[in-house]
Structures are given as structure tokens and as C-alpha cells.
N, C-alpha and C positions, 0 to 999 in steps of 0.2 A: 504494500500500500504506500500510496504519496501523499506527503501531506505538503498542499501549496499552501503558503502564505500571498493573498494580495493586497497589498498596501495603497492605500490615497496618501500621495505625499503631500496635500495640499489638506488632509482633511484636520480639524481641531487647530489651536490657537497654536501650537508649539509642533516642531517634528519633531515625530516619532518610532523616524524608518530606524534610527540605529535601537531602540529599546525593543521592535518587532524582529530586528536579527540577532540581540542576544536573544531574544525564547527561541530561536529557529535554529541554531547553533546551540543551546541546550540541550533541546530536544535530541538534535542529531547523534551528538556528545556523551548522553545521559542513558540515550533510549535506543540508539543505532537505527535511528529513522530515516528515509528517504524523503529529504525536506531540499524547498523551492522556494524562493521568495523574487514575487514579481510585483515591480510598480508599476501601477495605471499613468498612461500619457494625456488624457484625456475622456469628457464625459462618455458616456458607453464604452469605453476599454475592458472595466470588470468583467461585461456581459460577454464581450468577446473572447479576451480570454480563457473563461473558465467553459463555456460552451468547447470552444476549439479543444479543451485538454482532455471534456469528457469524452468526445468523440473518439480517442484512441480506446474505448474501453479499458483501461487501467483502474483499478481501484483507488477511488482520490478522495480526500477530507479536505477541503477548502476550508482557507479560514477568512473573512471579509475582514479588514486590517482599515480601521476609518470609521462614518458615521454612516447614518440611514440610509443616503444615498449608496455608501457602496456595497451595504448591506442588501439595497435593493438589484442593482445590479449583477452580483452575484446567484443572485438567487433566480433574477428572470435566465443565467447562464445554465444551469445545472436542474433546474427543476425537469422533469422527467426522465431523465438519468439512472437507472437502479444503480449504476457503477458508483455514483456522486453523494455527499451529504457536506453538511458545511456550518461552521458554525461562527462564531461572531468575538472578535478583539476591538473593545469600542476606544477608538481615539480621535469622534467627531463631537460635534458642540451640543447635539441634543440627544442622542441615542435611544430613542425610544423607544424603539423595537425591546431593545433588553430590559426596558424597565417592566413589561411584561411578565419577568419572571424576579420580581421580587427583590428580595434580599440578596440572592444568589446573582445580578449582577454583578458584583463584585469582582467574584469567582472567574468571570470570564474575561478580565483583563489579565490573567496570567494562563498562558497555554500549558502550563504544565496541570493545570486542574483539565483540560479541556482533550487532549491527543486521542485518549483512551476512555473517555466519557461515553454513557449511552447515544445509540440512536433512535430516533424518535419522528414519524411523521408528525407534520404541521401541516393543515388546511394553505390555500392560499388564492386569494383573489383574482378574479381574470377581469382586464378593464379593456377594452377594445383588444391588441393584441400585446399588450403588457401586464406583466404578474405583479403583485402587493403583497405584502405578508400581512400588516398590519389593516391599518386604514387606508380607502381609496376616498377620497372626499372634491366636494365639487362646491364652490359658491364663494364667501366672503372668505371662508376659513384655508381657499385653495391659493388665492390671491394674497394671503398676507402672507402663505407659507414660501408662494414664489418671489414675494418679497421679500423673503426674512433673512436669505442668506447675504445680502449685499451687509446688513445691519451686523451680523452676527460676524463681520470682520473687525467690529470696534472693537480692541483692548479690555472694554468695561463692561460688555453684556455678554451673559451668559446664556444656554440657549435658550428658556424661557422668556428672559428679560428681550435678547433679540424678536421673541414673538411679539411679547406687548408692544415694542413700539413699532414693530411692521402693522399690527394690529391697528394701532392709533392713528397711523398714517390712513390705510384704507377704510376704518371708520369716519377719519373726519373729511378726505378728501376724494373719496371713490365709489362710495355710495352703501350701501347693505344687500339690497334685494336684488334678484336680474333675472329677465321672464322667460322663461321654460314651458316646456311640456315635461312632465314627468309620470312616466308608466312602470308601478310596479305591477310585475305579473299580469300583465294584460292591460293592467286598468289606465287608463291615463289622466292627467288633469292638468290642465295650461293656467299659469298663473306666475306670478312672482316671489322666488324663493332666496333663502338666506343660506341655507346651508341644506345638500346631499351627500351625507359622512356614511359610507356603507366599511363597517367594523369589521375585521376578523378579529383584531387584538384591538389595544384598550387606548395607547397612548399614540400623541401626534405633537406636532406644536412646542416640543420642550418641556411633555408632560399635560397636556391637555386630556383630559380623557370624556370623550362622548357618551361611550357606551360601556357602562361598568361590566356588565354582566356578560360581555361578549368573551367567547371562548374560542381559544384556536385551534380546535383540535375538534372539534363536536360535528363538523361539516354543516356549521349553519352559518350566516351572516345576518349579522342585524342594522338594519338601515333606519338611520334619525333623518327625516323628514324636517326641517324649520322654515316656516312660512318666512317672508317679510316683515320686519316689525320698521319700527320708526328709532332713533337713534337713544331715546330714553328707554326703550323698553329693551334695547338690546343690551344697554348699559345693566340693566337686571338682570339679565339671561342671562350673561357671559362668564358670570362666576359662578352659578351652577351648571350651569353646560359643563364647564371643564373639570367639573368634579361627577361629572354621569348622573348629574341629579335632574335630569331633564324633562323629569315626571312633575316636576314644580309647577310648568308651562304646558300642561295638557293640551289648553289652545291655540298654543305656536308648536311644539314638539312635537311629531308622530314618529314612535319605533316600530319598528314591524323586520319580520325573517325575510321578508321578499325573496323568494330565488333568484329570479329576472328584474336589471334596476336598468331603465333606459332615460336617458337625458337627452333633450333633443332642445337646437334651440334657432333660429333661421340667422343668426350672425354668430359669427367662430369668434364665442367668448367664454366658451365654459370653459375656463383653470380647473384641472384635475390633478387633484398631488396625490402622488401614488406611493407613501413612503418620503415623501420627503422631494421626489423625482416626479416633476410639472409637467403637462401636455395643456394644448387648446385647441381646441375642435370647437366642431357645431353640432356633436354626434357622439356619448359615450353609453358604451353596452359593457353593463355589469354581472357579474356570475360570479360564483365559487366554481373556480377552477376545477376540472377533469380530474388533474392531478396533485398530488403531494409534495411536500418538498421534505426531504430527507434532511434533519438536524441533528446535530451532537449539542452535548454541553456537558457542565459537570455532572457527577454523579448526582443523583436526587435531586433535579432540579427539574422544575415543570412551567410551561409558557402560561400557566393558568393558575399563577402563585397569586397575582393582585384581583381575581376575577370575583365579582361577586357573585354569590347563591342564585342569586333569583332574581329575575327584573322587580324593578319596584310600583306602588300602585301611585296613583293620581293623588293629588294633598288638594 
């Protein structure tokens, strides 16, 4: 078996590629493993790569070496692969994807907790013809994520704080609401929407979480629905949104399993952040993908460590 390392040298406030070649020279060192470490030259390179490597059928353990974005790329590389599985070294500004699993983040910034860890399928989202692990979301929450990395080059914010003020910018100067048709499962309804956050996992934004209850492994998806509100009312929302308490708002919020999530809209303005990783069309078709994506991580550790029991009822 091979175990590559792929690195974002650009990803998180500081470089990191020499602290990801002491664990890969560890490993080799330690454990007489067949270890590789490749840097990305650019956006979609992960995808490239690791596609290209599974294709010799070689048995491989990817490790995504950076933040969401190349967590996502990776993953859209190697999913359907039985040879591939791949797990996560976070050295980007919000890492969401792993806060997914709890306390045991931790754990996976050292590869030596990770070489020989379980494997474990995960669900994963299919959004036109790109994959999500986490959240696929479409609306105000998609446009401030495509804004958020320019911010999150300042010195002084961190990845959340880089959300709020991309956040504040497209609250105060770009509107809230943008009119759609939106068909779950057949049904459709044309109106103007705030937010289509279709969940596998929990967190987005630097820690935002829509949909607590959402689990990644259950083969279901749970899509939050948010009408248009006006700029005081969203200022109410915004802090239990982010905390999955979106049952507050009965009459702005709708969660529902939808199988089939289709967003259509007659001008290519729907932002769709896919992980962290932006598209804009006039046209997005949502599903739970066909296939699974093969993960490792430390021992005892589960993607459905922060998930809550149960949806919650109406207040």
C-alpha cells in the first residue's frame, strides 16, 4: 500500500509543507511505509492528481494536506475507487469538515494517529457533476463563502471571524433574497429565497452549522429551505441558524430529507459552495450521490461525534 500525502502550499496563515514531510518521513522511518508527498500547483490539481494515481489500481491512502477546499478536491478524485480511501491533515483556516467529528479533531493533525486507523464509508453529495462531503448550499450563505477567502488573508481573522465580515459585507451591500424556482422531489415553487443549504454533515462557514441533526453516514440528506426575510429579521435568524436551531423560524425555515433538490433560476446567479469550493450557474441538481467515499481516521472516531439525536420540534 501507498500512502500519498497532498499538500496546499498556499492553504492556512503559515507553511506547512516542511511539518507534513517530517510525518511522511516518520512514517517511512518508523513504519517502512511506501510514502509520497505531492504539492498542488493550482485550483483542481488535488482532483487531478489523486484521480490519475487511483487509476493504476495500486492500493492508496490519500491524505488531503490543507483546508476544505482541498479536502474537497481530493475526495471528488478518488470517490468510486474500491483501490482509494483518504483521510484529512487540517492546515486550512476553517476546517470544517473535521469538526464533524468532534473532539477527535485533534487526533488528525498528526499522521501517526491516522496510517493504520479504521476505514469507514461516508455518504456524499452529488451537485451537478461535482461531489460535497459536507454541505452543498446555494443563496446569501454561498456568496459570502465565495467571498470569504479574499478576507481570510488578513493576519487578524480567523476562519469564522473571516465569515462574519464577508457576511456583513453581503448583508449590507448585496442584498439577502434572489428569485428561484425550487423543486424538491417533484414539487416546485418560484419565489425568492435566502438560503438552499442541502446537509450531509453539520458545519460550513468557520463553524456555522444549519442542520444539527444531519448525519453522514445514514444515506439521507436534509435540506433547510429559508425564504427571504428583510434585513432585521435576518439579523434574528443568523445566530440560531448557525447553531441548527432553525426550528425557532418555523415560518422562514423549512427542513425536509428531499432526495431530488433542483434550483433553477433564468440568470447564472446561483453561488453554490460545495465544501468550501464555489460554482455559478443558472441550473443546480442535487442528490446523494450513487457512491461512497472510503475514509480512514483515528481509531474510534466517528463523522457523527457533534450530531444531534433527533430533529427538533417548532417553539
Amino acid at each position: 500500500m501507498k500512502h500519498i500525502f497532498i499538500i496546499n502550499p498556499t492553504a492556512g496563515k503559515s507553511d506547512s509543507r516542511q511539518r507534513i514531510y517530517d510525518m511522511a518521513d516518520s512514517l517511512r522511518t518508523r513504519h517502512d511505509l511506501d510514502v509520497q508527498c505531492i504539492l498542488t500547483k493550482r485550483q483542481g490539481h488535488a482532483t487531478e492528481l489523486a484521480k490519475k494515481l487511483c487509476q493504476t489500481g495500486e492500493e492508496l491512502r490519500f491524505y488531503a494536506c490543507g483546508g476544505d477546499g482541498t479536502v474537497n478536491e481530493v475526495a471528488n478524485g478518488i470517490i468510486g475507487y474500491d483501490n482509494a480511501a483518504m483521510s484529512v491533515i487540517p492546515i486550512g483556516t476553517g476546517n470544517d469538515f473535521l469538526k464533524n467529528f468532534g473532539s477527535d479533531m485533534e487526533k488528525f493533525r498528526d499522521a501517526e494517529n491516522l496510517w493504520d486507523g479504521p476505514q469507514f464509508p461516508i455518504d456524499a453529495i452529488q451537485a451537478n457533476d461535482r461531489i460535497a462531503l459536507t454541505i452543498a448550499c446555494s443563496g446569501i450563505d454561498a456568496r459570502v463563502a465565495k467571498d470569504v477567502h479574499k478576507f481570510s488573508e488578513s493576519p487578524i481573522l480567523d476562519g469564522k471571524s473571516s465569515y462574519i465580515v464577508s457576511l456583513a459585507v453581503n448583508f449590507l451591500f448585496k442584498g439577502i433574497g434572489t428569485h428561484w424556482t425550487v423543486t424538491l422531489d417533484g414539487v416546485s415553487v418560484e419565489k425568492d429565497y435566502a438560503v438552499v443549504a442541502v446537509c450531509n454533515g453539520r458545519y460550513y462557514g468557520g463553524g456555522f452549522m444549519p442542520v444539527a441533526e444531519a448525519r453522514m453516514d445514514d444515506g439521507v440528506l436534509n435540506t433547510l429551505v429559508v425564504d427571504k426575510v428583510s434585513r432585521s429579521t435576518f439579523l434574528k435568524f443568523v445566530g440560531p441558524y448557525s447553531k441548527g436551531e432553525y426550528h425557532r423560524f418555523p415560518h422562514l425555515a423549512h427542513c425536509s430529507t428531499a432526495k431530488d433538490i433542483v434550483i433553477d433560476s433564468e440568470k447564472k446567479d446561483i453561488v453554490t459552495c460545495l465544501d468550501g469550493e464555489c460554482i455559478t450557474t443558472d441550473h443546480v441538481h442535487i442528490r446523494l450521490a450513487d457512491q461512497k467515499l472510503n475514509f480512514f481516521g483515528p481509531d474510534g472516531c466517528s463523522c457523527n461525534a457533534t450530531a444531534r439525536e433527533t430533529a427538533p420540534t417548532g417553539e
